[in-house]
N, C-alpha and C positions, 0 to 999 in steps of 0.2 A: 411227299414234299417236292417243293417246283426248286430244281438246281437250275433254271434257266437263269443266262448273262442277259442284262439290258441289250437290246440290238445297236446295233452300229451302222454305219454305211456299210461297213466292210461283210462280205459276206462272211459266217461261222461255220466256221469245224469243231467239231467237238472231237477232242483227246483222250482215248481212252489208257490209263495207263494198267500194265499187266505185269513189271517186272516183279514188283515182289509175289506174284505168285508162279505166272510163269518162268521169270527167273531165278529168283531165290529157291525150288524145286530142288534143282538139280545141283544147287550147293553142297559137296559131301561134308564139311564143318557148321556145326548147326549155328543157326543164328539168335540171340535172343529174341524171344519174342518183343520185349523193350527195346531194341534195335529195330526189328520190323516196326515196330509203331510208330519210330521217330522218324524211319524214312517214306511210309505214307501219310505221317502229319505232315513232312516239309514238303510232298508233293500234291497234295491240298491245300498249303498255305501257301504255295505258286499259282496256283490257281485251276489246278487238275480236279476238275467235277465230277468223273467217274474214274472209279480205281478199281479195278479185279484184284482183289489185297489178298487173297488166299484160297483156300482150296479145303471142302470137310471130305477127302476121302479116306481111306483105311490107313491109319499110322505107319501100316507096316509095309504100304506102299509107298508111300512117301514121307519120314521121318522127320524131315524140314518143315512140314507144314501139321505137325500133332496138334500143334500151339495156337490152332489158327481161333479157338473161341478168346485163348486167353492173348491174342494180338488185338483182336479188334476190342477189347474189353479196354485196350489201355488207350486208345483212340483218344486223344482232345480233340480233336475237330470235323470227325463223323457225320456231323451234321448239317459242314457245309459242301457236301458230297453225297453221289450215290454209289455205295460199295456194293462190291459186283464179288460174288464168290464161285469156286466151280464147286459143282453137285452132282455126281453121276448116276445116283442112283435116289431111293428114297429115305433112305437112314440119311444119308449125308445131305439133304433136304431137310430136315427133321434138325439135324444140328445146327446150320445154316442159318435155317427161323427162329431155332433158341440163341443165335449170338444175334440176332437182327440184322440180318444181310438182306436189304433192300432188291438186290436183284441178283438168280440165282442161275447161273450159265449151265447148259449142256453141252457135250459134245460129243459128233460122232464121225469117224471119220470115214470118209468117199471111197478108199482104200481097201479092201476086205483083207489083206494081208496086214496093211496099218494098224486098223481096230483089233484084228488077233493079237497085236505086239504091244497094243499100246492099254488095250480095252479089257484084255485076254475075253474074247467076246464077237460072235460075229455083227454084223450091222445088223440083222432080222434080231438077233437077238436084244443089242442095246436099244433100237426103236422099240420093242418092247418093255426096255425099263423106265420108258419118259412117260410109261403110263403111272408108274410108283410115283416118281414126281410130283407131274402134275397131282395125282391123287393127295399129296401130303401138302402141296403147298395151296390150292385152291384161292387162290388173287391172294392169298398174305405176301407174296412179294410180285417183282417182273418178272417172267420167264425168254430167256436169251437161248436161240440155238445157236450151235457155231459148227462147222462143219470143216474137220480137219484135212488136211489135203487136198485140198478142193481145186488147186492148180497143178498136180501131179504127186506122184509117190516114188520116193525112192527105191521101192520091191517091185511095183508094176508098171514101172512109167507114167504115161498120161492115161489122165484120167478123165473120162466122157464127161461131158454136163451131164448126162441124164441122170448118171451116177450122181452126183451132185442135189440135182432137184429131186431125186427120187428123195434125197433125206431134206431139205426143205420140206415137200409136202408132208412128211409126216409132225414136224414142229409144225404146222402151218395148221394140219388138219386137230393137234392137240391144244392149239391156243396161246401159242408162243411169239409174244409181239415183236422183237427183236432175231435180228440174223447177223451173224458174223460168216464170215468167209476165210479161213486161215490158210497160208498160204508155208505148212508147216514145214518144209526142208528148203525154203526159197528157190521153188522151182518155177514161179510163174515170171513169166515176162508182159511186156504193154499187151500182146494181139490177146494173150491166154486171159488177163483184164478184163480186158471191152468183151470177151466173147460169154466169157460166163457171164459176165454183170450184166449182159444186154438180157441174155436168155433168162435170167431170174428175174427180171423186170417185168417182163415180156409176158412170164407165169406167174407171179407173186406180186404183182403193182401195188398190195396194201403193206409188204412188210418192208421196213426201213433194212437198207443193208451197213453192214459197216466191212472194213479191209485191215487186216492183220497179216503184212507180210515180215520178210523176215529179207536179212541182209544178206543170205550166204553168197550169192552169185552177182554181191553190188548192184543190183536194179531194184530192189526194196524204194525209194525214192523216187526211181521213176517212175515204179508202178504206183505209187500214190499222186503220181502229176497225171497219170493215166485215168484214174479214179477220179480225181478233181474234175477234170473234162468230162465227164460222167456223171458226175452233177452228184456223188461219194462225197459225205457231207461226219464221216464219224470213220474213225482211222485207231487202231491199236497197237501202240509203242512198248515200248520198254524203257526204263532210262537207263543210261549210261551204254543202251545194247545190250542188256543183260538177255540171256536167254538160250534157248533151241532147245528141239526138243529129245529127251532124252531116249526114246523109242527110235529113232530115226537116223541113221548114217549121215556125216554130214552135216546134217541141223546146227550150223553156226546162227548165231545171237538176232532177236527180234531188231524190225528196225527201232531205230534210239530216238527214246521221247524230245529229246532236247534237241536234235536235228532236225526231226522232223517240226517241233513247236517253231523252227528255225525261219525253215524253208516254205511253211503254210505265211508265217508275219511277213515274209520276205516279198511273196508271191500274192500282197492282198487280202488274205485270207484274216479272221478274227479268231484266235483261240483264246484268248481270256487268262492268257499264261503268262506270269512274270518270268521270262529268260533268263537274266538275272538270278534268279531264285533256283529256277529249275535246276542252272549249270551248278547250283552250289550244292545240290539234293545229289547230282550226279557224282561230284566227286567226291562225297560223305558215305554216297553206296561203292563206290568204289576203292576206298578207307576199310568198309566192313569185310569186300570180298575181299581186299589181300592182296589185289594182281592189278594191270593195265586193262580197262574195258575199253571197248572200240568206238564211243562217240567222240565226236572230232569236234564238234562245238564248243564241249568243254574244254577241249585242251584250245584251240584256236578263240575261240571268243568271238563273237559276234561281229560283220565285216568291218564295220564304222569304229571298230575301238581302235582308240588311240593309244601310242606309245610316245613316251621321250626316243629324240635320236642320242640322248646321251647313253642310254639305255642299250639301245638297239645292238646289237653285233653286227660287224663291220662284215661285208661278203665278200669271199673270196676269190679268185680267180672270173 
């Protein structure tokens, strides 16, 4: 199915949203499944074209996400979107394709300390499970690598490119059309950007990349103005900030879909996203978690909105 927008003058970014899988995760009060549905209906009905809505791996690994055949089942609008699911292995490939998940993400991370913690697994051994995959899904969906840590690790520091495109080529060499770049405990900055995205370019020039950072160190933002100038045309949010990961020291909140849908409109950019809408998806998930999440959009509201002075609080001093 073509999720492509009519073109515009304006150049397109395409918004990938991940909170409710990557954030909703690491929820310890479970959410309904009927809740998760409602909040990737309203960020579909904003206008978010792909969504990473869930996750088929082992229950007993992640208890949040057991529901994930019977979330997408309750889907109204499914079908004006391409849902993105994570799949690690081949069972959860197998589940993936009986809920009809359009496109099914791997991940591995850069880190060999990482992937023991995260994967319990080394990298030689999870590059060998994307042969199960591939073998179970065979073109019944898109296959998505992503590659975790790919701007440094909190256990080993920085982290070489080589490391990096060592695991590209192996998605590359199994037929995997899509790349992500996760930038899972927000360790990257602009130069660590340009270096790796030059050098995956440089080796990979047929696979599109996209950038999934994370806010912990406040430059989430700028790494995607970094990325922009890179001619980085697909970007992985969260809404409300929801997120980090749960393996990882540190690992505060992905950066936030409604900020960033912000600062792409702000800056030129076309995302095909109603703002409006978005902030209201943010504060609805923010209702469900319980607590204050870190997007600042929704609480400030878009630069041009207007107030009554009757309204306004008087400043002091």
């Amino acid at each position: 199915m073509d999720y492509a927008r009519p073109r515009t003058e304006r150049p397109q970014v395409s918004v990938t949203e991940v909170g409710t899988r990557y954030g909703f995760q690491s929820e310890p009060e479970l959410i309904p499944a009927a809740v998760k549905a409602e909040v990737i209906d309203g960020l579909i009905d904003a206008g978010i074209r792909h969504v990473e809505a869930t996750s088929f791996v082992s229950p007993r690994a992640v208890p949040q996400l057991a529901d994930a055949h019977e979330t997408l089942s309750l889907l109204k609008h499914r079908d004006r979107a391409c849902i993105h699911a994570l799949a690690p292995n081949g069972r959860g490939a197998e589940r993936a394709l009986g809920a009809g998940v359009d496109e099914i993400v791997c991940f591995i991370s850069a880190s060999q300390t990482h992937n023991r913690a995260n994967l319990n697994a080394t990298i030689e051994e999870s590059i060998a499970r994307l042969d199960e995959v591939v073998s179970v899904v065979r073109g019944k969906a898109a296959l998505r690598g992503a590659v975790a840590c790919a701007f440094g690790c909190p256990f080993e520091g920085e982290v070489p490119v080589d490391a990096v495109l060592r695991i590209v080529e192996a998605y590359a060499q199994r037929g995997f059309t899509r790349l992500t770049f996760g930038d899972t405990t927000g360790m990257a900055v602009p130069p660590t950007v340009a270096r790796l995205v030059e050098a995956a370019r440089r080796r990979f020039p047929e696979l599109p990349i996209a950038l999934h950072f994370h806010n912990t160190r406040g430059v989430g933002l700028a790494n995607v103005m970094v990325g922009l100038d890179l001619g980085i045309r697909e970007y992985e949010s969260s809404i409300a900030g929801l997120g980090g990961c749960p393996f990882a020291p540190g690992a505060t909140g992905n950066v936030c879909t409604e900020d960033l849908v912000y600062l792409l409109e702000e800056s030129g950019y076309d995302t095909g996203v109603d703002l409006a809408k978005l902030i209201a998806v943010a504060k609805r998930t923010e209702e469900v978690i319980g607590r204050a999440l870190p997007g600042q959009v929704m609480k400030a509201g878009p630069r041009l909105r207007k107030y009554s002075p009757d309204g306004a609080r008087r400043a002091v001093g």
